[in-house]
OpenMM code with the backbone's topology and positions (N, CA, C; nanometers):
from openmm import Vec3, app, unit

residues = "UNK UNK UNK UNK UNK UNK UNK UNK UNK UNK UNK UNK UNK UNK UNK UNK UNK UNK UNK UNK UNK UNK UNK UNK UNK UNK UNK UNK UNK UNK UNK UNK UNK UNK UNK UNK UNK UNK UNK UNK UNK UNK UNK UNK UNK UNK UNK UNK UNK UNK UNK UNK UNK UNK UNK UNK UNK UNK UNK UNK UNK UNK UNK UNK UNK UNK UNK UNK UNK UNK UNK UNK UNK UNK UNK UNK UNK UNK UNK UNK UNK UNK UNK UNK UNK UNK UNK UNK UNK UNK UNK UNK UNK UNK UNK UNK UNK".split()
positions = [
    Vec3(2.6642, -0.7760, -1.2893),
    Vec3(2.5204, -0.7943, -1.2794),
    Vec3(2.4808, -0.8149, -1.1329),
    Vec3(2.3773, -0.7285, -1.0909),
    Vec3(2.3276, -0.7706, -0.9495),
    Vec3(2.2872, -0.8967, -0.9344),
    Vec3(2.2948, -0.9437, -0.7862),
    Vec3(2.2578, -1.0642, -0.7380),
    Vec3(2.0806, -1.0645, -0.7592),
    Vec3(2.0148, -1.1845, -0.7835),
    Vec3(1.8552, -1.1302, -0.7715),
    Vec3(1.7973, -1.2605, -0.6914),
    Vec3(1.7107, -1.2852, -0.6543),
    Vec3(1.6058, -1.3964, -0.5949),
    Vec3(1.4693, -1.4043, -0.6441),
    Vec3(1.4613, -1.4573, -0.5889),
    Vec3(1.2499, -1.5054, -0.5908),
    Vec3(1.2133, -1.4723, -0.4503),
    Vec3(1.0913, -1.3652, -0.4962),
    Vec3(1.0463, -1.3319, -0.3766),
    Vec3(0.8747, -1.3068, -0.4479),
    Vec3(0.8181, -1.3000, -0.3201),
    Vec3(0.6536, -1.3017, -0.3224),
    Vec3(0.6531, -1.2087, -0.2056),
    Vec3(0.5165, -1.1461, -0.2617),
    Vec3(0.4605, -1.0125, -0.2034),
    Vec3(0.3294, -1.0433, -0.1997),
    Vec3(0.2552, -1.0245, -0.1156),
    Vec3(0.1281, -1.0206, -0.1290),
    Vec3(0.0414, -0.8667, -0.0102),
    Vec3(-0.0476, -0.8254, -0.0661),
    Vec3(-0.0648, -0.6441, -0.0731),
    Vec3(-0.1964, -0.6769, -0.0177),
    Vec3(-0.2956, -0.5785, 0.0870),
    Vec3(-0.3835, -0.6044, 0.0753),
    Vec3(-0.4311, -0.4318, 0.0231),
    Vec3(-0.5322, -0.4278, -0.0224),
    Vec3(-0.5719, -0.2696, -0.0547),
    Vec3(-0.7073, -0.2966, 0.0353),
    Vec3(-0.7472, -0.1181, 0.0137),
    Vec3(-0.8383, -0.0875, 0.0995),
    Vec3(-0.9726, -0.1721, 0.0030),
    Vec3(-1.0655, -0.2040, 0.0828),
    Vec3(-1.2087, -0.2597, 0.0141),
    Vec3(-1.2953, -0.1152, -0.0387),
    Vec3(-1.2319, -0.0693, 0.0023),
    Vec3(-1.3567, 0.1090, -0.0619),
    Vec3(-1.3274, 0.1066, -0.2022),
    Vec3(-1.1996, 0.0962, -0.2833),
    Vec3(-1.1559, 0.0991, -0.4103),
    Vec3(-1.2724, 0.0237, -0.4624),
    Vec3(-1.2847, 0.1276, -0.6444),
    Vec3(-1.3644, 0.0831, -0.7207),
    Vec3(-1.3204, -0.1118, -0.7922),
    Vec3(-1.3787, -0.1280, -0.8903),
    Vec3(-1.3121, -0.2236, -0.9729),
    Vec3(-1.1678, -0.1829, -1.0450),
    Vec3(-1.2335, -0.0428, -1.1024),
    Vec3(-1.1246, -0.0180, -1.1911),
    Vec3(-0.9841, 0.0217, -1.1133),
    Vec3(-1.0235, 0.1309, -0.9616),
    Vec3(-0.9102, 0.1485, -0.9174),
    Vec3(-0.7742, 0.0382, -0.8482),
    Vec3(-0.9182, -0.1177, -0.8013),
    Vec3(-0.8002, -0.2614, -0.8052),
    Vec3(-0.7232, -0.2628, -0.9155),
    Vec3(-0.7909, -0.2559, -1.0152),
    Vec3(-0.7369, -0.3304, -1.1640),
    Vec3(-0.6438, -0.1851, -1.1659),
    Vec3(-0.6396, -0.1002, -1.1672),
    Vec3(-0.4981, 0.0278, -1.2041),
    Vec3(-0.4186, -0.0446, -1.1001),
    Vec3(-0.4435, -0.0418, -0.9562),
    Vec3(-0.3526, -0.0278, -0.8678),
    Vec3(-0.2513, -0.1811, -0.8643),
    Vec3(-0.3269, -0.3071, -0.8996),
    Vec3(-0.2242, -0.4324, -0.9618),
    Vec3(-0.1439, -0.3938, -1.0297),
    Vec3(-0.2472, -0.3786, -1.1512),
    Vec3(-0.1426, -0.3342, -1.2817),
    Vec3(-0.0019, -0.2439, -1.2351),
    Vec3(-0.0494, -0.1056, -1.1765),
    Vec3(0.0736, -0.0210, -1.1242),
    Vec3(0.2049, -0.1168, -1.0798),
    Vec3(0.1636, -0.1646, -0.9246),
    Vec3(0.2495, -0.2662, -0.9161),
    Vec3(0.3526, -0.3746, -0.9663),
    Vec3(0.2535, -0.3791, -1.0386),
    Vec3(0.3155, -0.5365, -1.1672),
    Vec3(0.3830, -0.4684, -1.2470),
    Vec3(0.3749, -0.3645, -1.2897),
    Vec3(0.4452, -0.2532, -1.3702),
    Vec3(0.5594, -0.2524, -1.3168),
    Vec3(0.5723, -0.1828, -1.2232),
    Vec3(0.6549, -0.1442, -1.1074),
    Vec3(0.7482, -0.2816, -1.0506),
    Vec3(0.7349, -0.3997, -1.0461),
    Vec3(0.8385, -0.4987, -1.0522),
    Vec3(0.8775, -0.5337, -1.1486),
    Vec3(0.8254, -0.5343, -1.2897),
    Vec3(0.8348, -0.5934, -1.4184),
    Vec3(0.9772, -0.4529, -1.4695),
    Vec3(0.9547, -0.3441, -1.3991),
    Vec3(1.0663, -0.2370, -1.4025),
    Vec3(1.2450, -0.2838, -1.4054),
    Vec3(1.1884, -0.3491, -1.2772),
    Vec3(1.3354, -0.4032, -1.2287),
    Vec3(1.3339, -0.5500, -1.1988),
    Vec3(1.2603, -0.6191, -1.2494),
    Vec3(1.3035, -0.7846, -1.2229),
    Vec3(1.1814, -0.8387, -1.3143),
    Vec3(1.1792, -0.9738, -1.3089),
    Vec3(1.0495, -1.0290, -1.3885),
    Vec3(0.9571, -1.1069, -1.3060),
    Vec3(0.8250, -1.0258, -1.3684),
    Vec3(0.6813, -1.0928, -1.2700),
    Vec3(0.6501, -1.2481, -1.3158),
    Vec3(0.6474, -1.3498, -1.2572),
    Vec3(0.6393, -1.4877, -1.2594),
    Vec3(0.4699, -1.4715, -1.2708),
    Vec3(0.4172, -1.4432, -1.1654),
    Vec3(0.2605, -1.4769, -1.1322),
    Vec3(0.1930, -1.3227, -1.0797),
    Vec3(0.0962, -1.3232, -1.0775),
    Vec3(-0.0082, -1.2106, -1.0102),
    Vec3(-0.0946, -1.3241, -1.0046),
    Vec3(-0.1878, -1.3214, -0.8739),
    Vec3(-0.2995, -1.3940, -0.8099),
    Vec3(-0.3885, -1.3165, -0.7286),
    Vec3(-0.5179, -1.2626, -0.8352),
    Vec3(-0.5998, -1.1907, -0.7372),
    Vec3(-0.6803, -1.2576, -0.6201),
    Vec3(-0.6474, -1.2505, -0.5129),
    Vec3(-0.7722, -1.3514, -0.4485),
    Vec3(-0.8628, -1.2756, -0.3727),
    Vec3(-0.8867, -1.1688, -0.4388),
    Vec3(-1.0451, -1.1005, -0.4060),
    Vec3(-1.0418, -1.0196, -0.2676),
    Vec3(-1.1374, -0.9910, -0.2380),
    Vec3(-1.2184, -0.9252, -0.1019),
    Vec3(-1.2247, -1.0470, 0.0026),
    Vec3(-1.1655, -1.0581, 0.1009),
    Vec3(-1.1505, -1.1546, 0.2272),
    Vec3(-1.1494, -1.0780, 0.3580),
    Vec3(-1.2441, -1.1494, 0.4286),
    Vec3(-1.2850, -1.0950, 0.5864),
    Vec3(-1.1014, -1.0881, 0.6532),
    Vec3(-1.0784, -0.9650, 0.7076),
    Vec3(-0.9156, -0.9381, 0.7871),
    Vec3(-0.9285, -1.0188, 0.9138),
    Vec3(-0.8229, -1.0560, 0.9635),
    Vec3(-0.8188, -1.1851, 1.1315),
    Vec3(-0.8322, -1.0454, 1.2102),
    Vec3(-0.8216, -0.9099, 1.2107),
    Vec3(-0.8188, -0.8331, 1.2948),
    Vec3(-0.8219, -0.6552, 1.1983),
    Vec3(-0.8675, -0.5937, 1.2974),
    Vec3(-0.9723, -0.4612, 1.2097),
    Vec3(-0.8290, -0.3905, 1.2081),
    Vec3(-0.8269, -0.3263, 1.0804),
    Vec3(-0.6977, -0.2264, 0.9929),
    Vec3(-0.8090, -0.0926, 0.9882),
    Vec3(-0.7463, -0.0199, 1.0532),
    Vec3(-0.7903, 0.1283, 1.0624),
    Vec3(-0.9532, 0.1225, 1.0062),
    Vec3(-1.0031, 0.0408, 1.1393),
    Vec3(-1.1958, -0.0140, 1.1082),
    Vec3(-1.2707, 0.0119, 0.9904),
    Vec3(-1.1432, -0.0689, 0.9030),
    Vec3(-1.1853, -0.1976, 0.8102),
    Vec3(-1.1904, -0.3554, 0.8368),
    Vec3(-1.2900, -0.3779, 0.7885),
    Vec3(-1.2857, -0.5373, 0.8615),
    Vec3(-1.2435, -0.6580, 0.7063),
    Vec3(-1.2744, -0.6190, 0.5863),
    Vec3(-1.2448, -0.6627, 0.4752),
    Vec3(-1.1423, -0.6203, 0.3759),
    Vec3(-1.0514, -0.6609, 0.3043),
    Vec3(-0.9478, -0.5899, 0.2187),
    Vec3(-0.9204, -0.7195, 0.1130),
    Vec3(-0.8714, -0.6378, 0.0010),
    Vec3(-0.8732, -0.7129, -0.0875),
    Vec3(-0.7495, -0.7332, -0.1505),
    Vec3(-0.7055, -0.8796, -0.1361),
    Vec3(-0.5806, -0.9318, -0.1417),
    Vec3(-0.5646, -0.9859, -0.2489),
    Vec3(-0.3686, -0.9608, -0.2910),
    Vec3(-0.2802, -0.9576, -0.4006),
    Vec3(-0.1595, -1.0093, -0.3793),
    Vec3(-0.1626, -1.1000, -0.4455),
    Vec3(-0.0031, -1.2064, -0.4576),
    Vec3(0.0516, -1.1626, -0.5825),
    Vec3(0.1568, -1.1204, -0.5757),
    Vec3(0.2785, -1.1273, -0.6865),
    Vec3(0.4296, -1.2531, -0.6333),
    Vec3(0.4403, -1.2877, -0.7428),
    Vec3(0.5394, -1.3945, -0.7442),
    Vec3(0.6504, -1.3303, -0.8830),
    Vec3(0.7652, -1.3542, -0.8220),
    Vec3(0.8628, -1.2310, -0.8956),
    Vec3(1.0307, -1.2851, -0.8960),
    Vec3(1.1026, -1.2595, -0.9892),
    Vec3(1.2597, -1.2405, -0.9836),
    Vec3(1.3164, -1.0878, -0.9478),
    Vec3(1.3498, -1.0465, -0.8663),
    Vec3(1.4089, -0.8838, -0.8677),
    Vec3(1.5645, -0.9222, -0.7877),
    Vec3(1.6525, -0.8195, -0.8594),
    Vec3(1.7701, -0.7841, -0.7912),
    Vec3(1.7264, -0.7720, -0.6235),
    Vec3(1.8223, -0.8190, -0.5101),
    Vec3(1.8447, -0.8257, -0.3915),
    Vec3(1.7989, -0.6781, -0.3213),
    Vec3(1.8296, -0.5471, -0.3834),
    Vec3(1.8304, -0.4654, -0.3251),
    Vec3(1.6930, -0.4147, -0.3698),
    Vec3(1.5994, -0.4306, -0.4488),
    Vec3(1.5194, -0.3847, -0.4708),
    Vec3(1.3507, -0.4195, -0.3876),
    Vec3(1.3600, -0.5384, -0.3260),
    Vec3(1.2464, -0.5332, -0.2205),
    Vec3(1.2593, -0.4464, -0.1250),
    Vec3(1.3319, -0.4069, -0.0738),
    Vec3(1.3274, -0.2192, 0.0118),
    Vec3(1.3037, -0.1282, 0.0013),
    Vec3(1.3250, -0.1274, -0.1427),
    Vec3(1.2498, -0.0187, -0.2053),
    Vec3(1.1081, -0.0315, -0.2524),
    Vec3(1.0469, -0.1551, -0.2696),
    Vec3(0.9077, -0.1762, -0.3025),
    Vec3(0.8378, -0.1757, -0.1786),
    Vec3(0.9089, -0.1983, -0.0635),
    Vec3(0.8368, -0.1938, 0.0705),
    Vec3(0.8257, -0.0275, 0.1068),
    Vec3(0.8973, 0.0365, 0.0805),
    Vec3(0.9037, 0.1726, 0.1102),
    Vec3(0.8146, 0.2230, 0.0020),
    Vec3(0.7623, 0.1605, -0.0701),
    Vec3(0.6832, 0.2341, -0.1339),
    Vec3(0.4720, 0.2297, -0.1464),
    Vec3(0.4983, 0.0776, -0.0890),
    Vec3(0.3766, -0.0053, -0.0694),
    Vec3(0.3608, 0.1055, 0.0984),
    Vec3(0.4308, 0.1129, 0.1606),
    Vec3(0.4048, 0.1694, 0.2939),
    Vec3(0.3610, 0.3169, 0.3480),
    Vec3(0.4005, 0.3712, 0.1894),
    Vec3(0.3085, 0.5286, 0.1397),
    Vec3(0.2685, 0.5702, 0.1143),
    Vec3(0.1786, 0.3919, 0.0482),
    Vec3(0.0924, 0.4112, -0.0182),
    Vec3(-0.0433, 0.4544, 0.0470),
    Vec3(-0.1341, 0.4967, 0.0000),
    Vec3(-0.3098, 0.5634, 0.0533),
    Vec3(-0.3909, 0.4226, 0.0484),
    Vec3(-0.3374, 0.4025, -0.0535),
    Vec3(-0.4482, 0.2810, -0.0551),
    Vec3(-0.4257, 0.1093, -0.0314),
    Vec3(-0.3164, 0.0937, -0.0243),
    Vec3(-0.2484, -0.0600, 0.0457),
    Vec3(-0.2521, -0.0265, 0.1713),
    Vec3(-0.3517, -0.1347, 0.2832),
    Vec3(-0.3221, -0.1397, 0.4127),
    Vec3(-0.2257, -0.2302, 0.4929),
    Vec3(-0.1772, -0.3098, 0.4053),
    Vec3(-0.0468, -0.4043, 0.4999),
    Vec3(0.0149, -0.4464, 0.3461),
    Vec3(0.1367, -0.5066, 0.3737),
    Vec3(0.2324, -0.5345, 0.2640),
    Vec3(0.3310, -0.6431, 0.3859),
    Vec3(0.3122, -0.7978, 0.2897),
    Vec3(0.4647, -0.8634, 0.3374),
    Vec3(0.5205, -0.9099, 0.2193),
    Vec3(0.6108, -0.9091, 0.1937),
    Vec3(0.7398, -0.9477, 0.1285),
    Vec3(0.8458, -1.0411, 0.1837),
    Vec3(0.8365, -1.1796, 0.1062),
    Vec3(0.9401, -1.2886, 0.1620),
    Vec3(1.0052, -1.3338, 0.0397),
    Vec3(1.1539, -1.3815, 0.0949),
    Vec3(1.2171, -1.4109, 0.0162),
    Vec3(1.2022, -1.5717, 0.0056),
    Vec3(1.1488, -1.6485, -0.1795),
    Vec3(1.1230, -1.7366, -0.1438),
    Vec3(1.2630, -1.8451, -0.1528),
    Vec3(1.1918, -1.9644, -0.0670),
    Vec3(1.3476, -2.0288, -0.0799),
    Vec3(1.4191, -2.1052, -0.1651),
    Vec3(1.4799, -2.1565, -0.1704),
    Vec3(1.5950, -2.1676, -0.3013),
    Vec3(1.5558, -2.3645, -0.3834),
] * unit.nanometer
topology = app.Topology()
chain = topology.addChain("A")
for resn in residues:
    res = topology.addResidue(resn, chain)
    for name in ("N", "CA", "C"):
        topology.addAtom(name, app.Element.getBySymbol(name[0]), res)
């Protein structure tokens, strides 16, 4: 059995997205870890002014996931958050023990 941890992600998406396209694009996500590890929490915390302008956007709307996944699999969720069209930043930490 792979090694796994607790790790938290939190996503910001673009503010142009509809309602519904937030609510697909969580869900996707949460999908998408619930694949390979188990989702603890999702925490929408809405549309928030950015500390500094992302391709002149000044607002984006931020997403916490709190999660169990195998070790090797946050590299691959980062490589995928990073191709994404519509997520403008992505961090991923491993939380501590």
């Amino acid at each position: 059995m792979a090694l796994t941890r607790k790790y938290e992600t939190v996503i910001i998406l673009k503010p142009s997205l509809s309602e519904e396209e937030i609510a697909a694009q969580v869900e996707k996500y949460k999908n998408l870890i619930a694949e390979h590890g188990t989702v603890e929490n999702v925490d929408e915390w809405g549309k928030r002014k950015l500390a500094y302008e992302i391709d002149d956007e000044t607002e984006g709307y931020y997403v916490q996931y709190n999660y169990t996944a195998p070790t090797d699999f946050p590299a691959e969720f980062d490589r995928l958050l990073n191709i994404s069209d519509v997520v403008m930043r992505s961090l991923i930490v491993e939380q501590g023990k």
